[in-house]
Phi, psi and omega in degrees: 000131179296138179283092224297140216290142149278132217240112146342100153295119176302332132318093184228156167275119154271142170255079169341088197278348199271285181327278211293359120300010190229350180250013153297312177296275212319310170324267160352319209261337190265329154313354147040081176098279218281138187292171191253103192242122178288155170262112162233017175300169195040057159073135090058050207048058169082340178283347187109093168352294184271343192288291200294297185315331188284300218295300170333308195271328146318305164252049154124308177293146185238324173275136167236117193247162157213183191258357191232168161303287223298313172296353180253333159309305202314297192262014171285310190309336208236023156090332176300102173263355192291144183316112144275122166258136185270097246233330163307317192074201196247171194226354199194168172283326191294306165326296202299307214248029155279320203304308163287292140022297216263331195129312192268168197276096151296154170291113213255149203219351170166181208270029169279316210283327162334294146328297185265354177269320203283300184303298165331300188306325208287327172323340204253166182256287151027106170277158172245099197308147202216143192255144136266123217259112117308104196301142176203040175153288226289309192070028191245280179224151182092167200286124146321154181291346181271333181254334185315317158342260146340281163304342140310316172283001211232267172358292214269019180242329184299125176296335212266353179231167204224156164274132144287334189173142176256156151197181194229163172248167163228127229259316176228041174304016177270337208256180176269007131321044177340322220290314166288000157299285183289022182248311185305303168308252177024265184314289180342302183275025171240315167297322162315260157005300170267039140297291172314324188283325196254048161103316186258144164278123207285001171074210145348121186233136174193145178225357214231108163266157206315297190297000166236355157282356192250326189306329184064280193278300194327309171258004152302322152302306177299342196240033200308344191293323211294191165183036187207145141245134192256096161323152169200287210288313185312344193284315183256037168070347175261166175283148128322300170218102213332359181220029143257174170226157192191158184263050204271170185223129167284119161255343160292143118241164194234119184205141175209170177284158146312099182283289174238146189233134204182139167269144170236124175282171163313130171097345207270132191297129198247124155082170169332139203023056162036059201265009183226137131272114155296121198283353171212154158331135174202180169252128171273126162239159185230116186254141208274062183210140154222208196285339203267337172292327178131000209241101179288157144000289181278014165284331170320111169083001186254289198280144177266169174220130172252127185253117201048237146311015204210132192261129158233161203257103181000101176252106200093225203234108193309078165338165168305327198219043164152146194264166149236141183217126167288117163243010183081247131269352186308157161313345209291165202211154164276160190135298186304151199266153183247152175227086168284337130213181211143198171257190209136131158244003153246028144120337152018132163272143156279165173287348109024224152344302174272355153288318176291329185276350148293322150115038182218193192251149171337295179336284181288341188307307190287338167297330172256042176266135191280165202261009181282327163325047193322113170288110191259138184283146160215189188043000000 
């Protein structure tokens, strides 16, 4: 049987290889000294795993971290031989002992995981190096402070395993308050410490996700120990948060064509339960991206689009497979390309911008872009 033709979509992702090398430098510059393990967990925040792993590794990483197995095969299958840390741990024996198979580091989070690496690890000649996650705040995953310790002696007492490395998550390096920051560091380097008193040595030291590598000296100062940072969102070009900065590039854009141009009179109702009336005659276009694309919901009646030159506004209730944009009396025609964020120099929303008009974060804008959606490389 002939294998059925692949049909082009007008609704595509571009990925910028080139943008997503000039925010790796910036990452380095900002990391000052400490290596760099990219976050390429959810596809890479939704841009395509191995496309960014490849692009990346091409200019320099040598470290990736992600959160499931099944993301770390991924990029084993496709050739990424550079260190994976597995930021999940494992979950089963079959996990533990693909994990070693495969090469990559896990994360050891309490004393199951232990447990299930040892028994894996006895297949092995090997100590097998292991990273352990301290809880100082997040209250999510890793040994609580009262247990990090102990576990840390358990890892380094065990033959068939190594500490390979500690790190911490930080729960609000977003905000402009550093103070629950440096309290997290804090408690860190105090389990660092006694840790250090009973023989071990913590390996690899690392805290800093994208929003504490941009705060810069302030939690940097506090940690002189790390020597590791895990960039993820400044990487794919967005901020963590408006009132950090960065010499950053979009590396996604979400861009489609104009499908249909159509007059709507005044009152008559546009898209599902008529939620847009037009207060006047106007022209509708309908463009071929919906919510099943990557376009929320909560964009109805909210969200911009840009079509040439000019940003126009999302009008009615956003479909599985297609927007409405009110355009006025303007030229749009069908054909013309549309952009809802990304790059442009005629005024493109950053992703940014289209999260907030959505109530929602960089983070899912770029994660729920569908997989239906082709990513095309450029640069």
């Amino acid at each position: 049987m002939a294998s059925p033709r692949r049909h082009p979509r007008a609704t595509v992702a571009t990925i910028d290889r080139a943008a997503l090398r000039a925010n790796l430098a910036e990452a380095v510059r900002h990391a000052a000294g400490r290596e760099l393990i990219a976050v390429v967990k959810a596809d890479a925040y939704g841009h395509g795993a191995v496309l960014v792993a490849r692009t990346l590794a091409g200019a320099g990483c040598r470290r990736f971290a992600v959160a499931t197995l099944g993301e770390a095969v991924e990029l084993r299958d496709a050739g990424i031989d550079e260190s994976i840390l597995l930021l999940g741990g494992v979950s089963d024996r079959e996990e533990a002992r693909e994990v070693l198979a495969r090469g990559v580091t896990p994360v050891v989070h309490d004393e199951r995981d232990v447990d299930l690496l040892v028994e894996a690890a006895d297949r092995t000649r090997a100590r097998v190096g292991v990273q352990v996650e301290l809880d100082t705040g997040m209250h999510r995953m890793g040994a609580a402070p009262d247990d990090a310790v102990p576990l840390l002696e358990r890892v380094a007492g065990e033959p068939a395993l190594r500490v390979a490395g500690c790190f911490t998550h930080l729960a609000r390096a977003d905000e402009p308050d550093l103070g629950p920051s440096l309290q997290q560091i804090s408690c860190f380097r105090e389990l660092l410490r006694q840790a250090r008193r009973r023989g071990i040595e913590p390996g690899e030291v690392h805290v800093a996700n994208s929003a504490a590598l941009l705060v810069g000296n302030a939690l940097r100062a506090a940690l002189p120990e790390a020597t590791a940072a895990r960039p993820g969102l400044m990487l794919y070009g967005a901020l963590p948060a408006p009132h950090l900065s960065a010499n950053l590039r979009p590396v996604m854009t979400l861009r489609t064509r104009v499908k249909l141009v159509r007059r709507v009179r005044a009152g008559e109702g546009v898209g599902y339960a008529a939620l847009y009336r037009p207060k006047q005659d106007t022209r509708i276009a309908t463009l071929p991206a919906g919510y099943a694309d990557g376009v929320p919901v909560a964009a109805s009646n909210r969200g911009e689009v840009l079509i040439g030159a000019r940003r126009f506004p999302i009008v009615g209730r956003v479909s599985m497979d297609s927007v409405t944009v009110d355009v006025g009396d303007s030229g749009v025609a069908p054909g013309d390309e549309a952009i809802f964020f990304g790059a442009g120099d005629r005024g493109a929303l950053s992703v940014a911008e289209a999260a907030a008009a959505a109530d929602t974060l960089s983070y899912e804008l770029l994660v729920r872009v569908g997989s239906r959606v082709p990513r095309v490389a450029i640069g």
